[in-house]
Structure formats: structure tokens, C-alpha cells
C-alpha positions in Angstrom: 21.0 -20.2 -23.8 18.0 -17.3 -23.9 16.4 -17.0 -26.9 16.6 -13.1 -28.5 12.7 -13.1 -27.4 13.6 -13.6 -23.9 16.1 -10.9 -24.0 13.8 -8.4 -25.0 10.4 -9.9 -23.6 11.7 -10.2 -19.8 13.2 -6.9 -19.3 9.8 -5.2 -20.9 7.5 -6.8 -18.8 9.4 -5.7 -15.7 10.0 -1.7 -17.4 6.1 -2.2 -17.7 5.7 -3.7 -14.2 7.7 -0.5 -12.7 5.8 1.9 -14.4 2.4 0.4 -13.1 3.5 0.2 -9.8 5.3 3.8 -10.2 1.8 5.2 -11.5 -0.4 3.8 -8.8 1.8 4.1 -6.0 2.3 7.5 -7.2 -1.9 8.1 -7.3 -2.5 6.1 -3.7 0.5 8.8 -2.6 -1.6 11.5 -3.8 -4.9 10.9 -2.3 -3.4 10.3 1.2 -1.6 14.1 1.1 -5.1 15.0 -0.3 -7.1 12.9 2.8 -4.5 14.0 5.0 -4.7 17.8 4.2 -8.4 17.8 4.2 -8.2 16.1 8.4 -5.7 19.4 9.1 -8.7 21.5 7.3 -11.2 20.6 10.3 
């Protein structure tokens, strides 16, 4: 059986894990509308 620390250290590090990627997929999403955008522009 899990320890109470597992219970509550596992499913942190994976809501931290899915913020992270969230946030930088989110950003790498961004600048490829932006790079995309700026090709249409020329």
C-alpha cells in the first residue's frame, strides 16, 4: 500500500508536468502562427 506522500507527490508532479508542457507547447504554438503570418506578409 501507497504511502499518503505518494498519494499526493505522484499526482503533483504530473499536474506540474501538464502545465509545463501546456505552457511551452502553448508558446512553440504561438511563434509558428507568428512565423507563419509573417511568410503570408511577403
Amino acid at each position: 500500500m501507497p504511502s499518503i506522500a505518494h498519494i499526493i507527490y505522484i499526482p503533483g508532479i504530473l499536474l506540474i508536468g501538464f502545465a509545463l508542457g501546456f505552457r511551452m507547447g502553448a508558446r512553440a504554438v504561438r511563434e509558428e502562427l507568428g512565423r507563419r503570418a509573417e511568410e503570408r506578409r511577403r
